[in-house]
C-alpha positions in Angstrom: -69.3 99.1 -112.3 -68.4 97.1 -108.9 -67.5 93.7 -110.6 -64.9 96.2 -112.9 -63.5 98.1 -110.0 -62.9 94.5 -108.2 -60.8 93.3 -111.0 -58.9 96.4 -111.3 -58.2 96.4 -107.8 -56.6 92.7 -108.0 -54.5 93.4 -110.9 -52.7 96.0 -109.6 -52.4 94.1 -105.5 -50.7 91.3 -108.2 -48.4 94.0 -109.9 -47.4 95.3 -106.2 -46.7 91.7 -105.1 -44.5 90.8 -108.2 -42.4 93.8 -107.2 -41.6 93.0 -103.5 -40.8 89.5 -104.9 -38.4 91.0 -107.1 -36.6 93.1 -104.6 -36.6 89.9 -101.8 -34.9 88.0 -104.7 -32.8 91.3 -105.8 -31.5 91.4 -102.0 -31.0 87.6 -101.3 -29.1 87.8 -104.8 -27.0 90.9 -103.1 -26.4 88.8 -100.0 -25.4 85.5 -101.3 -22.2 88.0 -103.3 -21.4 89.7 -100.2 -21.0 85.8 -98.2 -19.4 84.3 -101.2 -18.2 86.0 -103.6 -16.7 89.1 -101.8 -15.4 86.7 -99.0 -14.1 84.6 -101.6 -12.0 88.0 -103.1 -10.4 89.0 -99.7 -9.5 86.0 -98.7 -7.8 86.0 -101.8 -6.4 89.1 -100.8 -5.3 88.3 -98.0 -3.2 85.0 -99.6 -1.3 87.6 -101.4 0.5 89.5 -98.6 -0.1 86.6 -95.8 0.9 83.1 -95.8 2.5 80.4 -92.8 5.9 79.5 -93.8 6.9 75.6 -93.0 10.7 75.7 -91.7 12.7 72.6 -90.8 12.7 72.1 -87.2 15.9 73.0 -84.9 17.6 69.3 -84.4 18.6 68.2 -81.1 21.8 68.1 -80.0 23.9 65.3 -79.6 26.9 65.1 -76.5 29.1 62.5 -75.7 29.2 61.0 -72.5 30.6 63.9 -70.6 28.7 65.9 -72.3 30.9 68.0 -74.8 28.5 68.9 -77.8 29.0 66.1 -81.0 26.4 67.5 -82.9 24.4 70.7 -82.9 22.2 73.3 -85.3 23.0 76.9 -85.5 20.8 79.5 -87.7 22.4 79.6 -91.4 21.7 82.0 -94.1 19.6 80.8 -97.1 18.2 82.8 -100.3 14.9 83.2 -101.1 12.6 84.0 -104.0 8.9 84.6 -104.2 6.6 84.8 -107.4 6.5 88.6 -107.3 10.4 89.3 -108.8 8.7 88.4 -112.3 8.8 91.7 -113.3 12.8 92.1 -114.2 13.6 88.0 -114.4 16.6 89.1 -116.6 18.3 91.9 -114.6 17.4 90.0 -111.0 19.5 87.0 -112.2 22.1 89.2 -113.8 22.2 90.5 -110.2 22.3 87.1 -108.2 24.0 84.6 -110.1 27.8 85.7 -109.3 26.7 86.1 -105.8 25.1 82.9 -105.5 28.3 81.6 -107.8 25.0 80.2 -110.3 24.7 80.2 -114.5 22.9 83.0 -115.2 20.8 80.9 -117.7 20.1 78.6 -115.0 19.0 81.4 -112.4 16.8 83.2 -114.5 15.0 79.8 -115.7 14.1 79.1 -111.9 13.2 82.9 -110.8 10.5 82.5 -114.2 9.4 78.9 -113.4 8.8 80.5 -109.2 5.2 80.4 -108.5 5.6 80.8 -104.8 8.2 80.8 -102.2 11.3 78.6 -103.0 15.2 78.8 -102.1 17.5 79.8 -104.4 20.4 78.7 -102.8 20.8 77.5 -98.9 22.9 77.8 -96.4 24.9 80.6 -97.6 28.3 82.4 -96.1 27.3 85.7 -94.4 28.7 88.2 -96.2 26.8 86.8 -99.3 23.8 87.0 -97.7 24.5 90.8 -96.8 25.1 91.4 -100.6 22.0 90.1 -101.3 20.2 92.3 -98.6 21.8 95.3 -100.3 20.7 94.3 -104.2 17.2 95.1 -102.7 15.5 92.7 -105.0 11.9 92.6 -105.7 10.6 89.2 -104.1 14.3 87.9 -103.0 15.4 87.4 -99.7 17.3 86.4 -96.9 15.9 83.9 -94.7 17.6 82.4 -91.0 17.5 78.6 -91.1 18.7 75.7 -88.7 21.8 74.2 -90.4 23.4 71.2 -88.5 26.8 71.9 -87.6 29.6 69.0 -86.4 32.2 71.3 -84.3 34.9 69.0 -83.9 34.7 68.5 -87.6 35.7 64.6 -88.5 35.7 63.5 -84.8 33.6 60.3 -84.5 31.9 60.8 -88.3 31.1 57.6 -89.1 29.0 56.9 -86.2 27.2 60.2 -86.0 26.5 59.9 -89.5 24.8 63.6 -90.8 21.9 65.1 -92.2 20.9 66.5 -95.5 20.5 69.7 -96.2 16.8 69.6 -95.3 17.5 68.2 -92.2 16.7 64.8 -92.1 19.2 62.3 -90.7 21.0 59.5 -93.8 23.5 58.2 -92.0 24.9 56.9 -88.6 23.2 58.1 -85.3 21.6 60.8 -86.8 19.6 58.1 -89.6 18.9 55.9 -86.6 17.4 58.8 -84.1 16.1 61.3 -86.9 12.3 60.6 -85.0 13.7 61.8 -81.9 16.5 64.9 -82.8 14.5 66.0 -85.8 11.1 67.7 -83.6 8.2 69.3 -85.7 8.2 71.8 -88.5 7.9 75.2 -87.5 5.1 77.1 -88.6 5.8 80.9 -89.3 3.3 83.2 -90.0 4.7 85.9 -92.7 3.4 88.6 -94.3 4.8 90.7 -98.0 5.2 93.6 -98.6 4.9 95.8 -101.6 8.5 94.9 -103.2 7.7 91.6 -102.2 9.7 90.8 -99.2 8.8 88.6 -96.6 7.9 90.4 -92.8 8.3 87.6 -90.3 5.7 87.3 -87.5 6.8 86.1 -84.0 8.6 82.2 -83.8 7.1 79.5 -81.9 8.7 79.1 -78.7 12.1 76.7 -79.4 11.1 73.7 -77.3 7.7 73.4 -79.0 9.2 72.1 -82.0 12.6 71.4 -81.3 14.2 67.8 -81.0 14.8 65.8 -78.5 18.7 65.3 -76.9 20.9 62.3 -76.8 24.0 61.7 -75.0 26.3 59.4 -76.7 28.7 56.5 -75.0 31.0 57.5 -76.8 34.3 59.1 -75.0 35.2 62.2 -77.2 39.0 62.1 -75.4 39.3 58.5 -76.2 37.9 58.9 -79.5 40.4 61.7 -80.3 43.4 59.2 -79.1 41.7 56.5 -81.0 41.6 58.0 -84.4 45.0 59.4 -83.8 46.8 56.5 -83.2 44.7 54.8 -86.1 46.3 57.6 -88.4 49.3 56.8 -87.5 49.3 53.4 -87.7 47.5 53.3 -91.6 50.9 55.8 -92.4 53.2 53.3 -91.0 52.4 50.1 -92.4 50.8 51.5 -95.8 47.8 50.0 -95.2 44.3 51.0 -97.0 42.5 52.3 -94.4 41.6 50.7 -90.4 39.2 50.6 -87.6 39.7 51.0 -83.8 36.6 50.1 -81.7 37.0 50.6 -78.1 34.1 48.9 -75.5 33.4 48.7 -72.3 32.7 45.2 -71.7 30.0 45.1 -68.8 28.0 48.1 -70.2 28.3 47.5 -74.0 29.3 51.1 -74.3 31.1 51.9 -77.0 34.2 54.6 -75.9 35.3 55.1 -78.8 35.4 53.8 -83.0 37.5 55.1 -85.1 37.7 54.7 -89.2 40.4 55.5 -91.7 39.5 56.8 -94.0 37.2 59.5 -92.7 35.2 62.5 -93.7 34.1 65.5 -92.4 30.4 65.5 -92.0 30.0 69.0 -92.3 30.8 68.8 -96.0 29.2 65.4 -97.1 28.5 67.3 -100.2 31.6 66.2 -101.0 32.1 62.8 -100.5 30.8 59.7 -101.9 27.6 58.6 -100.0 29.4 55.3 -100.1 32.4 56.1 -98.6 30.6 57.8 -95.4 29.3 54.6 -94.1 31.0 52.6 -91.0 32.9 50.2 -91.7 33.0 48.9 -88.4 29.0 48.1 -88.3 28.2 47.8 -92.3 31.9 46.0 -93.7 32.2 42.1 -92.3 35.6 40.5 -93.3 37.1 37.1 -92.2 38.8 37.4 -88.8 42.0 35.2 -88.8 42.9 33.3 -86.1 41.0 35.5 -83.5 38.4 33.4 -83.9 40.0 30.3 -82.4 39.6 32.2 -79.1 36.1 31.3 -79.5 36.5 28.0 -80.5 38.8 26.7 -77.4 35.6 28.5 -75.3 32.9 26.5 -76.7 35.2 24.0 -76.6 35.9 23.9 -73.0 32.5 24.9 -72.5 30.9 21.8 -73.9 33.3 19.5 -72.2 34.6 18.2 -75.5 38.6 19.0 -74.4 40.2 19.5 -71.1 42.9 22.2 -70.7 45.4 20.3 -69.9 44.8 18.1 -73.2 47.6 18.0 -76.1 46.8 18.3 -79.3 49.5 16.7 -82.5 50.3 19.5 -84.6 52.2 17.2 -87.0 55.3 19.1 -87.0 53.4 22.2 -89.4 51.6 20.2 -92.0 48.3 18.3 -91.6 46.3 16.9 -94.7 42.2 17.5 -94.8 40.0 16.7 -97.6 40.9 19.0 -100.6 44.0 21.1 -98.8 47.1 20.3 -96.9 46.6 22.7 -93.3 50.3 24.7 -92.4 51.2 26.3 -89.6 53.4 28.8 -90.0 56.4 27.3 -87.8 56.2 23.3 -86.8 55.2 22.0 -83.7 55.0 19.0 -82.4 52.4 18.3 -78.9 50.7 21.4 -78.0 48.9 22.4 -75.1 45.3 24.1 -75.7 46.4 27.7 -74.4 49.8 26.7 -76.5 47.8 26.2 -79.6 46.7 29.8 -78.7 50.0 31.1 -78.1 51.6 30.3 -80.7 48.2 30.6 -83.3 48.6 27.0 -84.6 46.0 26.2 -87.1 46.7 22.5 -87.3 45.5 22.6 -83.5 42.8 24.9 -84.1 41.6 22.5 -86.7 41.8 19.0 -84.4 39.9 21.1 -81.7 37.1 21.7 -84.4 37.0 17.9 -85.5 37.1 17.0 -82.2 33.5 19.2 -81.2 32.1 18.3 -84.4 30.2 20.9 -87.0 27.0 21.3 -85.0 28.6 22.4 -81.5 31.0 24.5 -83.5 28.4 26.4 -85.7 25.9 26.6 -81.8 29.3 28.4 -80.0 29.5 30.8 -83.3 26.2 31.9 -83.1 26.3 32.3 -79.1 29.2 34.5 -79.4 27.1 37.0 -81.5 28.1 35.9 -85.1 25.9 35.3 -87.9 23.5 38.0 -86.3 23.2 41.9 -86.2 24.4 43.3 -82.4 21.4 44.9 -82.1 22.9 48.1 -81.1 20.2 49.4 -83.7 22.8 51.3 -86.3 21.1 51.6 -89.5 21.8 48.9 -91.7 24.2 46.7 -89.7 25.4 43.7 -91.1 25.2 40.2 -89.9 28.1 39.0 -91.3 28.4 35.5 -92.7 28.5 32.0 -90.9 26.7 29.3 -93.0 24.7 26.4 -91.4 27.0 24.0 -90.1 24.8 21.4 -92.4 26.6 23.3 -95.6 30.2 22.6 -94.1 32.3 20.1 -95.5 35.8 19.2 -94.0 37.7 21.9 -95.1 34.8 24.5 -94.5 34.9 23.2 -91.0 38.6 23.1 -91.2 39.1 27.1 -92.6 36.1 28.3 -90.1 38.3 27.0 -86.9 41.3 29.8 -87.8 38.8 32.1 -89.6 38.5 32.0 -93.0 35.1 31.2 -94.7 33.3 33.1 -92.0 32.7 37.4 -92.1 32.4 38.9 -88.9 32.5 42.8 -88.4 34.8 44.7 -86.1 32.0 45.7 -83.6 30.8 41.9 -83.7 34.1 40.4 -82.5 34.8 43.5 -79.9 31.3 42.3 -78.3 32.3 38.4 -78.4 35.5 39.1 -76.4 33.7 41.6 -74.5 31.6 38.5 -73.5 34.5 36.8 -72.4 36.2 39.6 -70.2 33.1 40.3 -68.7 32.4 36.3 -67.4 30.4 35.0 -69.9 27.6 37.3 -70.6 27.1 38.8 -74.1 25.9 42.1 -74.2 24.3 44.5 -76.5 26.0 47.2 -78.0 25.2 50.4 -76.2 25.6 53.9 -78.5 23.6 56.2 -76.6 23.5 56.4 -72.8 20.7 58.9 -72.3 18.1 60.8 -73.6 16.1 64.4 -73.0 13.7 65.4 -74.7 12.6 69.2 -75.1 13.2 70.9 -71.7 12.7 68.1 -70.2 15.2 66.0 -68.1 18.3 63.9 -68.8 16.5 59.8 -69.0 19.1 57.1 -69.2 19.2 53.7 -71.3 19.5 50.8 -70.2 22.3 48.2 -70.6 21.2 45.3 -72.3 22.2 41.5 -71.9 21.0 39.2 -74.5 22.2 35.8 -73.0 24.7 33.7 -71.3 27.6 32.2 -73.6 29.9 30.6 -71.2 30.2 29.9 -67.7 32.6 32.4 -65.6 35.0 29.4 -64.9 35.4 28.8 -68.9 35.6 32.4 -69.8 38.3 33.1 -66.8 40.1 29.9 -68.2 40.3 31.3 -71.8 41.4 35.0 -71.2 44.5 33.5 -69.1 45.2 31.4 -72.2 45.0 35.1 -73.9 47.4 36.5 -71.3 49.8 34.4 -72.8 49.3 35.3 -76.4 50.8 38.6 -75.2 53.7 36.9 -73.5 57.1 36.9 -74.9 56.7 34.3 -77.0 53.7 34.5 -78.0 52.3 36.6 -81.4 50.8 39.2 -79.9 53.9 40.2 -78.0 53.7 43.6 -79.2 50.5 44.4 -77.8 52.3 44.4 -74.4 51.9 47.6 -71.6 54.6 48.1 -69.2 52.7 46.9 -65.7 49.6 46.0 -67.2 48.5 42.9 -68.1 46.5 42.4 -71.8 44.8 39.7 -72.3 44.3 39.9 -76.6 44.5 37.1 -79.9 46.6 38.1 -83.5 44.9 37.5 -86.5 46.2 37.1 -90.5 43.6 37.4 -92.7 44.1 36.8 -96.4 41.9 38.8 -98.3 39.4 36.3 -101.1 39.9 37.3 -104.9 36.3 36.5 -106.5 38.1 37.2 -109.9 40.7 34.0 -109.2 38.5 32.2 -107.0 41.5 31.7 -104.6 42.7 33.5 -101.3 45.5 36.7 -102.0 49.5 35.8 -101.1 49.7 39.1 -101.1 46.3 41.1 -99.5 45.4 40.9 -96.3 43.7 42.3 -93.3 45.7 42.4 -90.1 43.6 42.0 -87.1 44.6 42.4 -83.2 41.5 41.7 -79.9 42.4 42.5 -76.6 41.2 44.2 -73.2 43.5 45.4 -70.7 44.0 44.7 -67.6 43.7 41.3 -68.3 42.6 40.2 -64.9 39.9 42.6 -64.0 39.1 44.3 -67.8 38.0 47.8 -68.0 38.0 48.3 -71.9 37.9 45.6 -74.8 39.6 46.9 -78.0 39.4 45.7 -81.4 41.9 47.0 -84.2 41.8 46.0 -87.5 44.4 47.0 -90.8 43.4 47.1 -94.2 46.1 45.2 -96.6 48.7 47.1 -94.9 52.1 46.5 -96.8 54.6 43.7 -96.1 56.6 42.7 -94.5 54.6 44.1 -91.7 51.1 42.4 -92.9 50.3 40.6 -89.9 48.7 40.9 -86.9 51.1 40.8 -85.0 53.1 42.7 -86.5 50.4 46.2 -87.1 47.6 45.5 -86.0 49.2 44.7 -82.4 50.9 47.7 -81.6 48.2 49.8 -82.8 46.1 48.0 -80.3 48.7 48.9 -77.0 49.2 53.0 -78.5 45.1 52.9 -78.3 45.3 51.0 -74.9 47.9 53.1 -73.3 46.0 56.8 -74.0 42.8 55.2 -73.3 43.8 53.6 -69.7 44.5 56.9 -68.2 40.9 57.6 -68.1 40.6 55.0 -65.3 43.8 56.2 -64.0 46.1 53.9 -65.2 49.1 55.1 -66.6 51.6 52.8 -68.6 53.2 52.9 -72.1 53.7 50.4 -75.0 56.2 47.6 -73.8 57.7 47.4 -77.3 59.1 50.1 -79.3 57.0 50.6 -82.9 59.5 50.6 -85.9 59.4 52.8 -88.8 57.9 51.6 -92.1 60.6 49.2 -93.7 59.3 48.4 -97.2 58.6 45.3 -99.2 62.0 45.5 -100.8 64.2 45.5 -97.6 63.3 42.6 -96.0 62.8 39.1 -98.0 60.3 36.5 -96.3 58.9 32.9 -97.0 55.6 32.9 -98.7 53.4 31.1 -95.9 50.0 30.4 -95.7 47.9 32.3 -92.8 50.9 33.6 -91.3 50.8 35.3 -87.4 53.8 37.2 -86.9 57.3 37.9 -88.9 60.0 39.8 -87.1 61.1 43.4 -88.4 64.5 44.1 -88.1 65.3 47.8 -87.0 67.5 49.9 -89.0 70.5 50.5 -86.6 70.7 54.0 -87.9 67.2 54.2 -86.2 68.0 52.0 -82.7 68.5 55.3 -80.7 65.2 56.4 -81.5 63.4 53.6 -79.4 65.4 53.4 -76.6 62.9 52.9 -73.9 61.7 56.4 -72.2 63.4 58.6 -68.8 62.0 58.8 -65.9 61.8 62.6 -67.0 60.5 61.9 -69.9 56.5 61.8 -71.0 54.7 58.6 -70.2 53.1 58.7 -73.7 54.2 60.7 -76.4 52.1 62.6 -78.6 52.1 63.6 -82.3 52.7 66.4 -83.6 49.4 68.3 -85.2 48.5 70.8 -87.2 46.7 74.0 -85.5 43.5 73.8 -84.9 41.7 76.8 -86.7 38.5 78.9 -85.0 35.6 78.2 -87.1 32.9 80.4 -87.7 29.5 80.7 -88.6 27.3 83.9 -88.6 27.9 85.4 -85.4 29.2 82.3 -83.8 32.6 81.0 -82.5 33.2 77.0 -82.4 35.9 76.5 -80.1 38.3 73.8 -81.0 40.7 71.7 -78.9 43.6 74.1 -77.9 45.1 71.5 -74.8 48.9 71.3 -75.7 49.3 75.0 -77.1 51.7 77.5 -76.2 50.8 80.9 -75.5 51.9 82.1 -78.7 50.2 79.6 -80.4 47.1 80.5 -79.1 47.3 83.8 -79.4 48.2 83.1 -83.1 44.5 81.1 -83.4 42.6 83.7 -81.6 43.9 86.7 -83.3 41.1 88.7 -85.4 38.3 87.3 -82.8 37.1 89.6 -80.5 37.5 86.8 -77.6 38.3 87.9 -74.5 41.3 85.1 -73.5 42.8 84.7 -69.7 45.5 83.1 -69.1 46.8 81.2 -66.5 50.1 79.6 -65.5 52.9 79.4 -68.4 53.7 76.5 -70.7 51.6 74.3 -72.6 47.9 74.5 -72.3 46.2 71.6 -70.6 42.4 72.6 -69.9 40.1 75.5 -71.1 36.8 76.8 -70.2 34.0 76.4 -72.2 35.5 72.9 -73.1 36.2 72.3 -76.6 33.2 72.4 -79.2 31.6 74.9 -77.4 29.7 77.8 -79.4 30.1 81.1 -78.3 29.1 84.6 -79.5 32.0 87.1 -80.1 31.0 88.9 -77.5 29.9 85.8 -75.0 31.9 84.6 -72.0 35.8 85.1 -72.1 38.0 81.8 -73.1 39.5 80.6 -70.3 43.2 78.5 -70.3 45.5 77.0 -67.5 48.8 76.2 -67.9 51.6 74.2 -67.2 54.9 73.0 -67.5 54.3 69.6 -67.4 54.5 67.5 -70.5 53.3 68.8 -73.8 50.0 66.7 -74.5 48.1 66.8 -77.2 45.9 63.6 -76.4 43.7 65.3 -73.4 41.2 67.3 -75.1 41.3 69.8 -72.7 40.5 67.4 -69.7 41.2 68.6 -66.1 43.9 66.7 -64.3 
């Protein structure tokens, strides 16, 4: 009986363990769902009403020197759509597509293929977005997004360049400081509800992921006259297009840089990617006889010639190897700034013999050419200049007056530059400062990359430039009344790959200078696209262009003069019948007497420089923001005329033509910000001031 009862006893202690096992693995079993499984379900959960939202940064702002806003971003508009409208794809894109001005095909394809948040269409005008907002739409929505915004519209475009629509800088200053003015992405934390519509949680604070600043060199009241006169002067001579580049020659600032044709960055939808480049940093083309500036300096500089040396010009013809040289009127014994004066290529070419390849090819590449500036602008080209162990006679021969060599515009305005300055070549300078997010404004330094020429040679050679601009000499129409300009013509004739021979009939008209002449403040550059004969040359366009651009930009510095010569009205082809020449400098253009009265020169009562008449500047808009434009040079009515329909509070102050306002222009205000204030006067109508005081 007790050896029975034992193993009774045992079996059932073995049943009672086998059940407490059971519930300790029934409970781990119940804890490992509630850790996983059920964590795993409302996180899940939670993913379906909560998310973080990635938004492109706000981009920094970019000024020009004196600080009036280039460049800037302002909250746009864009349409949303989230995975949750699948429930009525056909009657949401019914709904949408005239709004968004989208095929209804094509809209209802992208709301079915939407598996999470996407745009539907960016950067949209207000009042579409506040259609939108009253549809109501399951899982559509309006969303605020920085869009960049270029107030003063084309105003220095091709050197600010743009970004795309995603923010991110593919041209110009913007491509070349998108690290700096693009910040970080900022992180949103969003939450849906029911009908699908996103509830935004609170913003990171602005400078945590905002970009960084930069002040520009450029002059936005130069560059305004600049691109101007450039206008003006592509209308007269017919030419193709032009470039202006304006620097100051101990600083390497560029003032100003003006391209024709230009866009408007704020639509580069529109345009050709190709045709938004700058030409003045990207396009190299032979310079003409501007280059033989450089060649007398190297010369002189190496001791090969004296100034006083006189140089056979063979009475305009003078035989090389393969090609008979011509200047474009005979001379007999000329002087080395005479050779200058009068741009004689036969001269030109004895000076280049007489240094030999080598030192001519060394004084190229000291002036900058055959290099990139190293301003840093995105893609910049070096030009062309071959090793002087590739030139034959007549390579050597063309290079001394500028053909077979490419330089760009911004290449040849820092070569003189070296030259005004005494000697010193300098980089490039685009932007003057930087700050980055509330921080403090941190300036750039000036950079010189090396001595060319001694002070001595480089004083010698920009009086032998002086007198280029003399009476007699090609560039006379460059002149300034009481300024001196020291400057070089050039006559470019255009390659044609297709005939393997140099155009008779395409050129590019070329004109260096800096004013004054003996103590330089600003080194301009102007250049002409195959403007039309008879005024082709350098001289003859390209020249006056240069003293319209010198003569606005002067009275920055306080120095006030006008163009010595009168500029004469397009004459065309078939008016005037000239000699076919070969690298010709300058032709005369006779004035239609009809037209002498116009060009008489101006009154003592009259305006030192006139200005052109413009069209009206218009008040853009953008959400709830103003963009003031340039209204210096306005009459009361016609600002009263722009402003009408704002709700901007104007004062007034004086009588006759606007000549500063407060904010400045490019300015962005709220309509109900800080009233728009104008002064007055009854001075001159000006147009070129931008709103300057004084």
């Amino acid at each position: 009986m007790r050896s029975s009862d034992t193993g009774l006893g045992g079996g059932r202690l073995a049943v009672v363990r086998t059940l407490l096992l059971l519930v300790f693995v029934a409970l781990a079993a119940r804890a490992a769902h509630l850790s996983v499984i059920e964590q795993r379900g409302a996180r899940r959960g939670v993913a379906q009403t909560q998310r973080t939202l990635e938004l492109a940064p706000e981009r920094g702002i970019i000024f020009d020197r004196s600080r009036v806003e280039l460049a800037l971003s302002v909250d746009a508009p864009s349409i949303y759509a989230l995975a949750s409208v699948r429930d009525d794809w056909r009657g949401s894109a019914q709904k949408l597509a005239p709004l968004l001005g989208m095929p209804e095909a094509s809209l209802e394809q992208r709301l079915r293929e939407r598996r999470s948040f996407g745009f539907l269409a960016r950067w949209v005008a207000p009042n579409t977005a506040e259609k939108v907002r009253a549809l109501d739409l399951p899982g559509v929505g309006v969303l605020e997004e920085p869009r960049r915004v270029y107030p003063h519209r084309a105003l220095a475009a091709s050197i600010l360049g743009f970004s795309n629509i995603d923010g991110i800088g593919v041209r110009g200053l913007e491509q070349r400081e998108d690290d700096w003015l693009r910040g970080s992405a900022r992180r949103v934390p969003v939450e849906r509800d029911a009908a699908g519509r996103l509830l935004m949680g609170a913003l990171d604070e602005p400078w945590n992921t905002s970009g960084g600043d930069l002040a520009l060199s450029i002059d936005a009241h130069m560059q305004a006259d600049a691109e101007s006169a450039l206008a003006e002067a592509v209308e007269r001579s017919g030419a193709r297009g032009g470039v202006v580049v304006s620097m100051d020659p101990r600083t390497g600032d560029i003032l100003a840089l003006a391209e024709a044709p230009g866009f408007d960055p704020n639509r580069f939808r529109e345009f050709d990617f190709a045709s938004t480049r700058s030409r003045a940093f990207l396009d190299a083309a032979e310079p003409g006889s501007t280059l033989k500036a450089f060649l007398i300096a190297g010369a002189l500089e190496s001791g090969s010639i004296a100034t006083d040396e006189l140089f056979d010009c063979e009475e305009g013809a003078f035989r090389v190897p393969g090609k008979t040289i011509r200047d474009h009127r005979p001379h007999g014994l000329l002087s080395v700034a005479d050779i200058l004066r009068v741009s004689s290529n036969i001269g030109a070419v004895k000076i280049a013999y007489q240094i030999g390849r080598r030192t001519h090819y060394n004084m190229l590449r000291g002036f900058g050419f055959g290099e990139v500036t190293r301003s840093g602008f995105p893609e910049e080209s070096t030009g062309l200049l071959r090793s002087w162990m590739r030139w034959g006679a007549l390579d050597h021969a063309t290079i001394a007056y500028g053909h077979g060599i490419n330089v760009t515009p911004v290449q040849l305005a820092r070569a003189l530059a070296a030259l005004a300055n005494g000697g010193m070549l300098v980089e490039p300078r685009l932007v003057t400062a930087r700050r980055p997010p509330g921080g403090e404004w941190q300036a750039t330094p000036v950079q010189v990359t090396r001595r060319v020429v001694s002070e001595q040679t480089a004083s010698t050679v920009m009086s032998m430039l002086a007198g280029v601009v003399s009476h007699d000499g090609t560039g006379r129409d460059a002149g300034l009344r009481g300024v001196s300009v020291a400057g070089k013509t050039g006559t470019a004739q255009k390659w044609e790959a297709e005939k393997h021979r140099y155009s008779s009939q395409r050129f590019v008209a070329w004109f260096m200078g800096a004013v004054p002449a003996d103590h330089p403040r600003i080194v301009i550059v102007a250049a002409l696209d195959e403007p039309a004969r008879p005024a082709h040359t350098g001289g003859a366009s390209a020249a006056p262009l240069f003293a319209r651009v010198a003569a606005a930009q002067l009275t920055e510095f306080g120095i006030h003069t006008v163009p010595q010569r009168p500029v004469a009205p397009r004459v065309e082809a078939a008016e005037v019948l000239i000699a076919e020449v070969e690298t010709p400098e300058r032709i005369e253009m006779p004035i239609p007497a009809a037209a002498e009265a116009a060009f008489e020169p101006p009154s003592a009562a009259a305006p030192a420089l006139a200005a052109a008449p413009r069209k009206l500047p218009e008040i853009e808009r953008l959400g709830g923001s103003i963009f003031l434009p340039d209204l210096t040079g306005l009459s009361v009515a016609e600002v009263r005329k722009i402003t009408a329909g704002d709700a901007l509070t104007v004062e007034i102050t004086g009588s006759g033509w606007v000549v500063s306002q407060d904010p400045s222009p490019g300015t962005v205000l709220q309509r109900d910000g800080q009233p728009l204030r104008l002064r007055l006067s009854n001075g001159a109508r000006n147009r070129s001031t931008l709103g300057r005081e004084g």
